[in-house]
C-alpha positions in Angstrom: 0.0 0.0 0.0 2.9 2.4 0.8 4.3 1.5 -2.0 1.4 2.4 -4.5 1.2 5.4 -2.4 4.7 6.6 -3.0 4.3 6.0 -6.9 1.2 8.2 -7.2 3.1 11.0 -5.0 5.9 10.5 -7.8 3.5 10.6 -10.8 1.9 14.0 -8.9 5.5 15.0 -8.6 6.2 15.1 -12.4 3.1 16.5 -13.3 3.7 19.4 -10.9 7.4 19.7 -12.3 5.9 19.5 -16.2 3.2 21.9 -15.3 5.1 24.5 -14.0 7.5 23.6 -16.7 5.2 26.0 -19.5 5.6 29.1 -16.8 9.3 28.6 -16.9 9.1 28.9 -20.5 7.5 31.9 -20.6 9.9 33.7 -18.6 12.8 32.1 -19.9 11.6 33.2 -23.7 11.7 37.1 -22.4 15.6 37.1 -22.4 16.4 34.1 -25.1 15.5 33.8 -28.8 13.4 30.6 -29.4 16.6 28.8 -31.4 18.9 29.6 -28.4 16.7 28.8 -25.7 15.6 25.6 -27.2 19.5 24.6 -28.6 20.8 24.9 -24.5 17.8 23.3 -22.7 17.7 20.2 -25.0 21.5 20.1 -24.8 21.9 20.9 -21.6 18.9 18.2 -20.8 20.7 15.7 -23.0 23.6 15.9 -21.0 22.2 15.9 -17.1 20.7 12.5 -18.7 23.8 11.2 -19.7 25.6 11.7 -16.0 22.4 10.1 -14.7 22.9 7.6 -16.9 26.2 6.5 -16.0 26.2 7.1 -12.6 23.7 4.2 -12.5 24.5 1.9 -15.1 22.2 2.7 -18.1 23.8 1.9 -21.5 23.1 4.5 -24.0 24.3 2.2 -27.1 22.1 2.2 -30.0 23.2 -0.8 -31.9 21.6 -0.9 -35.3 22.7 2.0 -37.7 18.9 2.1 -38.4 17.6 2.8 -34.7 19.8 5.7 -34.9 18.3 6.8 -37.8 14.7 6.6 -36.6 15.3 8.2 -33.1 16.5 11.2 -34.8 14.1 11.3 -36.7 11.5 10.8 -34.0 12.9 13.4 -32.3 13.3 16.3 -34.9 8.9 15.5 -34.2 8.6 14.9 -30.6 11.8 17.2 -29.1 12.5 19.3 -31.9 9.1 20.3 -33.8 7.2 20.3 -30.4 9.5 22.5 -28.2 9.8 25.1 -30.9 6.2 25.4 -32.0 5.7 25.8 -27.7 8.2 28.3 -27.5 6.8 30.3 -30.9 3.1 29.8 -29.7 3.6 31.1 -26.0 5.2 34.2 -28.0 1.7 34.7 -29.8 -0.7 33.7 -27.1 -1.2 32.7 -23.5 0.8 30.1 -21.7 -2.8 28.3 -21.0 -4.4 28.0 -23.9 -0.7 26.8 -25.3 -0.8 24.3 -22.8 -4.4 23.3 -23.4 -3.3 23.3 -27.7 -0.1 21.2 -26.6 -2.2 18.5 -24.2 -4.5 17.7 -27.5 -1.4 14.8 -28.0 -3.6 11.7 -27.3 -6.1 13.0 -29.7 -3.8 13.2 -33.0 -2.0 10.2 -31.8 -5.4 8.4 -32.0 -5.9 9.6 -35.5 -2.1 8.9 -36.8 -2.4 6.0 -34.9 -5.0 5.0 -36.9 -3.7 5.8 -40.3 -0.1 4.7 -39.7 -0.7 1.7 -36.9 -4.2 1.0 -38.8 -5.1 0.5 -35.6 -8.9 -0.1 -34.8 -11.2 3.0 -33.9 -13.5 2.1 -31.3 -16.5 3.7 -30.1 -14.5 5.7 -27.3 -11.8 7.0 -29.7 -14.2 8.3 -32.4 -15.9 10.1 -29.4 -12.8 11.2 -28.4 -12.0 12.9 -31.7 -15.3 14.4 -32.1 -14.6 16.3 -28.4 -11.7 17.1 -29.0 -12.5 19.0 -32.5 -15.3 20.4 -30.6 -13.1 21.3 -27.7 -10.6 23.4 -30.4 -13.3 25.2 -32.4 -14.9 26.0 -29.2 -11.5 27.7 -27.8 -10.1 29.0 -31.9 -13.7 30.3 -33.2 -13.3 34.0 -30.8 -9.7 34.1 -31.6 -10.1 33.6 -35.2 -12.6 37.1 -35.2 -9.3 39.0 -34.7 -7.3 37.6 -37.6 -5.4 34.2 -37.7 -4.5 33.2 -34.4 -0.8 32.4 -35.0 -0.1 31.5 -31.1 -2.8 28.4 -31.0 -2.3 27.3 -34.6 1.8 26.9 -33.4 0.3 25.2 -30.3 -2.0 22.6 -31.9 0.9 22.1 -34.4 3.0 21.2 -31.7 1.1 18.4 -30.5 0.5 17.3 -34.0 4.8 17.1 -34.2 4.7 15.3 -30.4 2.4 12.9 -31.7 4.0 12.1 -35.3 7.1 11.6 -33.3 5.2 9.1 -30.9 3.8 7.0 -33.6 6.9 7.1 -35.4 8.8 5.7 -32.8 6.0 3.2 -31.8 6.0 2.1 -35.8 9.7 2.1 -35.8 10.3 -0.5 -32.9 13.5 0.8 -31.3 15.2 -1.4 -29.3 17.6 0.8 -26.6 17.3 1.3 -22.9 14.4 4.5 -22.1 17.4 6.5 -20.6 19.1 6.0 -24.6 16.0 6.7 -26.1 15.2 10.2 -24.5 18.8 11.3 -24.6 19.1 10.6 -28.3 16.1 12.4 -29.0 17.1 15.6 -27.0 20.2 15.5 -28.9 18.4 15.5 -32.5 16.1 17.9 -30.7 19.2 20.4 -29.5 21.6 20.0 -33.4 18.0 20.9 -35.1 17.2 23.8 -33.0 20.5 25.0 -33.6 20.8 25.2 -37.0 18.1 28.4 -36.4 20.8 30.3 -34.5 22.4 31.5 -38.0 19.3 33.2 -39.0 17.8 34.2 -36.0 21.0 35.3 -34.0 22.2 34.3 -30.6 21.1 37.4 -29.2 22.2 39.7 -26.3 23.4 38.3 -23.4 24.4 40.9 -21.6 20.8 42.2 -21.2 19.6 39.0 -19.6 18.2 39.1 -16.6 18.1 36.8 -13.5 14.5 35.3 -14.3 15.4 34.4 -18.0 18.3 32.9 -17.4 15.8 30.9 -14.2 13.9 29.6 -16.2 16.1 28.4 -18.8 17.8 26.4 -15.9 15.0 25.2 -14.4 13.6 23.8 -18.1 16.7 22.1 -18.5 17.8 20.5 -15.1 13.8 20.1 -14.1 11.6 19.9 -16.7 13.5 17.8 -19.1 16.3 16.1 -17.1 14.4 15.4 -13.9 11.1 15.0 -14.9 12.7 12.4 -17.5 14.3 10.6 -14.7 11.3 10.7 -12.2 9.2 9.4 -16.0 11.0 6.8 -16.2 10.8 4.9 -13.3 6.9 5.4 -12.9 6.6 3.6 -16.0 8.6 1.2 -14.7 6.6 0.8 -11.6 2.9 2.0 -12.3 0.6 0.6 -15.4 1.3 2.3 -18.7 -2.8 3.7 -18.7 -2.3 4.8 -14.8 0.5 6.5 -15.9 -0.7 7.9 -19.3 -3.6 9.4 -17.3 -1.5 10.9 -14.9 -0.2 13.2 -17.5 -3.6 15.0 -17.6 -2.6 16.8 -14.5 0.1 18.6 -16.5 -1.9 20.8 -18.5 -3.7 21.5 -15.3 -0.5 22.1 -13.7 0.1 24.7 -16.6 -3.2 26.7 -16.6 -3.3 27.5 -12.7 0.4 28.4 -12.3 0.0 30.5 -15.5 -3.3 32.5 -13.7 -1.3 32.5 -10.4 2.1 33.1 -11.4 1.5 35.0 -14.6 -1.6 37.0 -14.0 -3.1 35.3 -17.1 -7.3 35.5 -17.1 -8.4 32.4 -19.7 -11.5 33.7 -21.4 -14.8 31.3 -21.2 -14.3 30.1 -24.8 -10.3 28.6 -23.2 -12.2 27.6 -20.3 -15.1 25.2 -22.0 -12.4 24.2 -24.5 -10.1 22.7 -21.8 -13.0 20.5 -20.5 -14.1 19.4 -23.7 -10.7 18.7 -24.8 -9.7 17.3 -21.0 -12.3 14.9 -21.1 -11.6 14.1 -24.8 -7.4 13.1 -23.8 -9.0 11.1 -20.9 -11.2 9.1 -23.0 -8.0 9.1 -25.8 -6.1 7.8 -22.9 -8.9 4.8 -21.9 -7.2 1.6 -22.2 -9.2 -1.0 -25.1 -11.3 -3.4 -23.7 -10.7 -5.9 -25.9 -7.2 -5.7 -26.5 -6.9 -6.2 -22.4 -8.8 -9.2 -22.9 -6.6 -10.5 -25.4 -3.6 -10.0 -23.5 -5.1 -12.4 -20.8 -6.1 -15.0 -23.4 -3.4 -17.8 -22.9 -1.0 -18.0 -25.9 
């Protein structure tokens, strides 16, 4: 009992470190471009994992030339195209609704899951993609009275990325320890984001302040390395839907820290859109019925 106990407190732990994760962002984005800021906290992320790695064991040896092909190129999608469509959509719009875009995941994954995976669509996954395209035009349809809402088109693009790279990587089989996996990833994650430092600059570092530069630290030791090591061995110890749920918290996490922290007010349109799309990553996140049962069915 204690034990189940302690793995829920760590599965609240990471949600409350990946929550507060988008408000570290935000600040963080005030003194670095999006290219710099996303090159060092990948990097920087990559290589916390790699001490933790060693210092307990974990080989980081991708055998096969091809694996190393396919976790870059999962990761140009899940670290790469995610965390720079984040960074460019909390430039444009609130660090809520950027974190309610973002937590759409599940949904696309259902979808590209399906047309990739041609993996079955229940009853409960249709459902979920018809809340969570009712959840989205509910939150875009004010915004897009103003103009094209450039912030939560970059957000819903970034879960679109996260969720290629998921089914990509879920298509591709690799066969490394998680530790290898995630580090190999951030790396692809930090050489793409830096090939945007040419063009955009590295920008002024003598101008930084004390917050930036918090926030960048606390995104890289915290919200990647940490949170990937704390990740880790809930999967190991928790089931993969109690876990998957778990991550639901995160957007949570994200809105109330960016209303306390921030002084961000979501409108009612962000608010009914969260629910609808909430419910629809919970339901997303509902493990199948039948495929349960056919895991118990003696081989």
């Amino acid at each position: 009992m204690h034990s189940r106990f302690a793995d829920r407190i760590l599965l609240l732990a990471v949600a409350l470190v990946w929550g507060l994760n988008w408000v570290s962002v935000k600040v963080a984005l005030q003194g670095f471009s999006i290219w710099t800021f996303r090159t060092m906290s990948f990097g920087g992320g990559a290589l916390v994992l790699m001490l933790a790695a060693r210092s307990i064991g974990a080989s980081l040896r991708v055998d096969k030339a091809v694996d190393r092909l396919h976790l870059a190129v999962a990761g140009l999608f899940s670290t790469a195209g995610f965390g720079v469509l984040t960074a460019l959509a909390m430039l444009n719009t609130s660090t809520g609704r950027t974190a309610i875009c973002a937590y759409t995941m599940p949904i696309w994954t259902t979808l590209l899951g399906r047309i990739v995976l041609e993996e079955r669509l229940s009853a409960l996954r249709i459902a979920s993609l018809l809340l969570g395209s009712a959840g989205l035009l509910v939150l875009l349809w004010p915004l897009l009275a103003t103009g094209i809402p450039i912030g939560a088109i970059a957000a819903i693009g970034s879960a679109i990325s996260w969720a290629m790279g998921t089914v990509y990587q879920k298509w591709a089989g690799v066969t490394a320890h998680p530790l290898a996996i995630a580090v190999w990833q951030l790396v692809a994650g930090a050489l793409a984001a830096a090939i945007g430092i040419p063009f955009a600059g590295i920008g002024s570092w003598t101008g930084v302040g004390a917050i930036p530069i918090a926030g960048l630290v606390y995104t890289t030791v915290c919200g990647t390395a940490v949170a990937y090591l704390l990740w880790f061995q809930i999967v190991q110890r928790l089931p993969a839907s109690t876990a998957g749920l778990g991550t639901l918290l995160v957007p949570v996490v994200g809105v109330v820290a960016s209303i306390v922290l921030l002084g961000e007010r979501p409108t009612y349109a962000d608010l009914v859109g969260f629910v609808l799309i909430f419910i629809a990553a919970l339901v997303a996140l509902r493990p199948n019925p039948r495929a349960i049962d056919a895991r118990k069915q003696p081989a």
